[in-house]
C-alpha positions as CSV (number, residue, x, y, z in Angstrom):
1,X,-0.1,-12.3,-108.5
2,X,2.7,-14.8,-109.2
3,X,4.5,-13.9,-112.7
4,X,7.7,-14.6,-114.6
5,X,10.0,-11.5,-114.2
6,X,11.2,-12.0,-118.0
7,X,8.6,-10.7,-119.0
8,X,9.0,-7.5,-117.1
9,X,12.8,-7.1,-118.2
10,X,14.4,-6.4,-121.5
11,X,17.1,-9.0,-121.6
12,X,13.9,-11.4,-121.3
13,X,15.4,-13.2,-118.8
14,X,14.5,-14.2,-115.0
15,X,12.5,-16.4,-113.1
16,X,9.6,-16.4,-110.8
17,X,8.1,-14.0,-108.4
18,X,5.3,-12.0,-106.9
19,X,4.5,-9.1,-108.7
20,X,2.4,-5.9,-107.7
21,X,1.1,-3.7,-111.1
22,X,2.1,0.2,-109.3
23,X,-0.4,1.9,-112.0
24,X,-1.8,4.6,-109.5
25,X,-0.3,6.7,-106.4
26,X,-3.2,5.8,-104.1
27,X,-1.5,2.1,-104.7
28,X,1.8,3.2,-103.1
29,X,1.2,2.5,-99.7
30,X,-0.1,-1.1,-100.7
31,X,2.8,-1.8,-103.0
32,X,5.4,-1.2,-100.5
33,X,4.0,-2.8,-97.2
34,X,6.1,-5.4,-97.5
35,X,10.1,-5.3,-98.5
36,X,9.8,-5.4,-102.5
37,X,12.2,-4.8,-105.5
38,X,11.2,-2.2,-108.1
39,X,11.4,-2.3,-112.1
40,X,10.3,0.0,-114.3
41,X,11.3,-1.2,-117.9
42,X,13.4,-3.7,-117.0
43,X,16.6,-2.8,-118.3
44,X,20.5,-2.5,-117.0
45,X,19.1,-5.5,-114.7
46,X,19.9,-9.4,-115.1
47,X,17.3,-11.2,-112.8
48,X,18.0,-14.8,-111.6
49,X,16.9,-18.2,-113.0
50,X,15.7,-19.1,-109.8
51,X,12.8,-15.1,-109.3
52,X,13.4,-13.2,-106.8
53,X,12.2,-13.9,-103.0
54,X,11.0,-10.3,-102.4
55,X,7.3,-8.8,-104.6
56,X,8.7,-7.2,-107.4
57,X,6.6,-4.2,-108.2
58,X,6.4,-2.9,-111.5
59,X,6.4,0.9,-111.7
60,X,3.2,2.2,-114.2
61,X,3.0,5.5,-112.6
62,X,1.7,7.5,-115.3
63,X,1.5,11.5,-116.0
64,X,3.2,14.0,-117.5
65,X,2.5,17.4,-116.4
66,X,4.3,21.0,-118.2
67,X,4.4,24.5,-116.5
68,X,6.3,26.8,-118.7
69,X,9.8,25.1,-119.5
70,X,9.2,22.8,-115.7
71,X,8.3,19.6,-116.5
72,X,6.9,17.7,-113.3
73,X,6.8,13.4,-114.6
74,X,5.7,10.1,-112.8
75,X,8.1,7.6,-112.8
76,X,6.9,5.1,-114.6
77,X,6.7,7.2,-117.9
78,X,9.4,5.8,-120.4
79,X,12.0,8.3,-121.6
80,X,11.4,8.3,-125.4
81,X,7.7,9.2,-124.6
82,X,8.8,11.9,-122.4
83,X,11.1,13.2,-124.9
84,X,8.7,13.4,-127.4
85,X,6.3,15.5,-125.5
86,X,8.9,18.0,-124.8
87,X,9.9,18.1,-128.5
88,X,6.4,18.8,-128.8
89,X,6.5,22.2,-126.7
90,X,9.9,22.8,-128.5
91,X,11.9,22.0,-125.2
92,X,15.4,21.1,-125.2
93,X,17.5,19.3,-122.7
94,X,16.4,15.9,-123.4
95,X,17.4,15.1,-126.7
96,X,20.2,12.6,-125.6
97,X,17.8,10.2,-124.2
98,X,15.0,9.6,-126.8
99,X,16.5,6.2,-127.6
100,X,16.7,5.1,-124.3
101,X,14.0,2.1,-123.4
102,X,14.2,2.9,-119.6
103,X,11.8,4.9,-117.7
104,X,12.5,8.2,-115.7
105,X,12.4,6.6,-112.3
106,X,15.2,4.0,-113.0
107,X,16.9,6.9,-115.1
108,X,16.9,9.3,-111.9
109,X,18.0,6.9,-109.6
110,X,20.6,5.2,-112.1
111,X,21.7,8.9,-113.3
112,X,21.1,7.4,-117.3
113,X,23.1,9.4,-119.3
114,X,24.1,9.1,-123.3
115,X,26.0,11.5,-125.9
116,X,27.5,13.8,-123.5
117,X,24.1,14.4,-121.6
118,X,22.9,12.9,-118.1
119,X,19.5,13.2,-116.0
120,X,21.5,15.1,-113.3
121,X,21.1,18.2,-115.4
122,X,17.8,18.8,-115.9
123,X,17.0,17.5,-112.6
124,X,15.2,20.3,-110.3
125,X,14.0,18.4,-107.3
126,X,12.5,14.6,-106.8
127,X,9.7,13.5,-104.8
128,X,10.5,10.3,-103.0
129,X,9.2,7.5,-100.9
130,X,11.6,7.2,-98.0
131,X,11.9,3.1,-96.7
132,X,10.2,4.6,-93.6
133,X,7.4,5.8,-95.6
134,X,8.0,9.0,-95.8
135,X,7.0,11.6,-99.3
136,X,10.1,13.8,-99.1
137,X,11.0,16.3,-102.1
138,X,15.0,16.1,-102.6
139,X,16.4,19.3,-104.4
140,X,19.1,18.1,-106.8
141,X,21.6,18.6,-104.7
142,X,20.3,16.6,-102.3
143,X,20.6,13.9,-104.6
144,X,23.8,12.8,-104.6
145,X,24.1,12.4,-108.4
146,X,27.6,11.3,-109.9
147,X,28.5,8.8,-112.8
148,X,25.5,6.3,-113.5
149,X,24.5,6.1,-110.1
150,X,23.0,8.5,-107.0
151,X,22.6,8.2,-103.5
152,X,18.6,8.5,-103.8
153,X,17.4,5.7,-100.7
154,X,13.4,5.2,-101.6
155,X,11.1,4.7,-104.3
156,X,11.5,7.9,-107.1
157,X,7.7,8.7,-107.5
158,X,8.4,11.9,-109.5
159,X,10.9,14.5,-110.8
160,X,10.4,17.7,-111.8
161,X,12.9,18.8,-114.7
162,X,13.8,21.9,-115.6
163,X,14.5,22.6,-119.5
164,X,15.1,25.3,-122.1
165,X,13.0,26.4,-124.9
166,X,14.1,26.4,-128.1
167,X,12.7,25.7,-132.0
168,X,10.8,22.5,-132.4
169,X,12.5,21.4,-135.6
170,X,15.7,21.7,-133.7
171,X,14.6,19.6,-130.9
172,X,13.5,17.5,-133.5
173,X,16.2,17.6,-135.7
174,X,18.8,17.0,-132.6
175,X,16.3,14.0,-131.4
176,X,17.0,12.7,-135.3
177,X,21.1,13.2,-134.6
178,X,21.0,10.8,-131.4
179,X,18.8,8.2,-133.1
180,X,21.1,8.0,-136.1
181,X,24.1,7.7,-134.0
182,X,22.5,5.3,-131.4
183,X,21.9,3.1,-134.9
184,X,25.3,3.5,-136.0
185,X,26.8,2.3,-132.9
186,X,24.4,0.1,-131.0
187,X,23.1,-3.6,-131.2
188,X,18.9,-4.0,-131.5
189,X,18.3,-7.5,-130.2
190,X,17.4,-8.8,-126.3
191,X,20.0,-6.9,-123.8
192,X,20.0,-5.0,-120.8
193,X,22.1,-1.7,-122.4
194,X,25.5,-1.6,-121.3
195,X,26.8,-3.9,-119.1
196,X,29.7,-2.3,-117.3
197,X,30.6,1.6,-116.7
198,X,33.0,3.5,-118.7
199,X,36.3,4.2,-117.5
200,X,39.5,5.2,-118.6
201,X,38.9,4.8,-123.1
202,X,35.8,3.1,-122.5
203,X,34.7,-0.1,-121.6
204,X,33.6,-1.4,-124.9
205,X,37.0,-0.3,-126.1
206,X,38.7,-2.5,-123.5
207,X,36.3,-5.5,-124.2
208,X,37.1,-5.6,-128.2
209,X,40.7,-5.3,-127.5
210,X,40.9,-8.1,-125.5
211,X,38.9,-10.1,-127.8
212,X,35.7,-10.9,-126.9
213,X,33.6,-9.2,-129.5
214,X,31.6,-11.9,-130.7
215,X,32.4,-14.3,-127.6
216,X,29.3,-16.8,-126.1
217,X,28.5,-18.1,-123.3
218,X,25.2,-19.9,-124.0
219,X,22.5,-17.9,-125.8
220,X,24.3,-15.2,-124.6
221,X,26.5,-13.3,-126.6
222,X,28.9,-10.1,-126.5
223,X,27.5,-7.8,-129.5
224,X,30.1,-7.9,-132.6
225,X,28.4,-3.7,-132.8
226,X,29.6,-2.6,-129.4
227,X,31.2,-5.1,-127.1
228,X,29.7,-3.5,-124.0
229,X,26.6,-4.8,-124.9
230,X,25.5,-8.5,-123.6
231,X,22.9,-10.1,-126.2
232,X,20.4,-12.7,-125.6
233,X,20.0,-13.9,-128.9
234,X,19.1,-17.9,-128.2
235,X,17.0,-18.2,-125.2
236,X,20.1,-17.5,-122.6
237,X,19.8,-18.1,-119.2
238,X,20.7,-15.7,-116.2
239,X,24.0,-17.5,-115.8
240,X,25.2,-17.8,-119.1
241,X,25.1,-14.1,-119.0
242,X,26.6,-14.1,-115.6
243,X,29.1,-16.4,-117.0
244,X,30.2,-14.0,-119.7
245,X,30.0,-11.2,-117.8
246,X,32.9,-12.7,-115.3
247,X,34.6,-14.1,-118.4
248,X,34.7,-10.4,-119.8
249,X,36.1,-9.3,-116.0
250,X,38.6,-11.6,-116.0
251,X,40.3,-11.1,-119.6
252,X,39.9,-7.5,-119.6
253,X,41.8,-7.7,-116.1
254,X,44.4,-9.9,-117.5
255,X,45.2,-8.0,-120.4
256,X,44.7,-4.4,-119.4
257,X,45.0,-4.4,-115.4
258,X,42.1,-2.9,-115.4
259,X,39.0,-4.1,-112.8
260,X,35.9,-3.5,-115.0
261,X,32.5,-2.2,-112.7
262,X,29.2,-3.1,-113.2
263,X,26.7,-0.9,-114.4
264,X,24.1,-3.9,-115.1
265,X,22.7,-4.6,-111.7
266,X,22.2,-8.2,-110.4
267,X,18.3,-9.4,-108.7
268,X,17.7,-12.8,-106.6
269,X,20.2,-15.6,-105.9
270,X,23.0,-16.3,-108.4
């Protein structure tokens, strides 16, 4: 079917394209006969004004599945859900990502991590579709995880995690901490979660010292909370954000020396 992407993504921005609904594994092999891009919730991505050329298939996969403290999960499941199943079986190891809207296939391949905790480490092994069509199961080191990124080449269509078990109210309690402290220091409002990596003090720390807390390109804006965060607060377009986002390169370059890198990740023609 044809669709607008913004409604797929959580900056609620991008144009038009053909999109697949991947809500079952038997619907793999049809969802990928043809070269596609893949989005699970939506986020750390800024899709063009213009859609994409390629399907977009949006990753549904659905299951969560416990074997002592293994936790085997489809893709397509969003972290906080995840999270709160494990809290439920008084498993730890997660607790850093409750707050995350992104789902566990974008944070595998994307290594999401938050308050000193990644997916790398709870990551036993991930089942993949290979771009020759291959199911191949990828120990963790096989993964190639370092900062926010791996060198997974395929569609994640599960991981298996393995966590520790603890006390439920201290999951809990823990899961309470990082939700208070993801309040505290991050903007609510239409954006795709940070926009650039951290390096050296941070790149929100850069951003704010060069100014640009608060600057505007458009309906988009850099958050006054945390400047790492791009907001669409006025019905922005894909380049008014794009337009920032250089704007922020540039000054933070011109005033620091220092070559910000991306950890939002561009989809169609800009």
């Amino acid at each position: 079917m044809c669709g607008i992407i913004a409604d797929y993504t959580s900056l609620k921005i991008g144009g038009r394209a053909e999109i697949f609904i991947l809500d079952s594994e038997d619907k793999i092999s049809s969802a990928f006969a043809e070269k596609c891009v893949v989005l699970g919730k939506g986020t750390n991505v800024l899709v063009s004004d213009k859609g994409i050329a390629e399907r977009v298939v949006i990753n549904r996969l659905r299951g969560i599945f416990f074997d002592k403290n293994f936790v085997t999960v489809a893709s397509g499941e969003s972290l906080p859900n995840l999270c709160r199943e494990c809290a439920k079986r008084s498993l730890s190891g997660l607790e850093w990502a409750c707050g995350i809207p992104g789902s566990v296939g974008g944070a595998v391949i994307m290594n999401a991590g938050a308050f000193g905790g990644q997916t790398a480490d709870a990551i036993e092994e991930v089942k993949v579709l290979t771009p020759d069509g291959d199911e191949v199961i990828l120990r963790q080191s096989e993964c190639g995880f370092s900062y926010r990124s791996s060198q997974i080449n395929g569609f994640v269509i599960s991981a298996k995690l393995k966590l520790t078990f603890s006390d439920e109210q201290c999951v809990l309690e823990k899961m309470r901490e990082t939700a208070k402290a993801r309040s505290r220091t991050q903007p609510t409002g239409k954006s795709a979660g940070c926009t650039f990596k951290n390096q050296g003090l941070g790149a929100g720390y850069y951003i704010e010292r060069a100014g640009l807390k608060g600057a505007r390109c458009g309906g988009a804006r850099i958050s006054e909370k945390h400047a790492n965060f791009i907001i669409n607060d006025s019905g922005a377009s894909a380049s008014d954000v794009l337009a920032l986002i250089e704007k922020t390169e540039r000054d933070v370059y011109a005033r620091f020396g220092i070559k910000l890198q991306r950890e939002i990740k561009l989809l169609g023609e800009f």
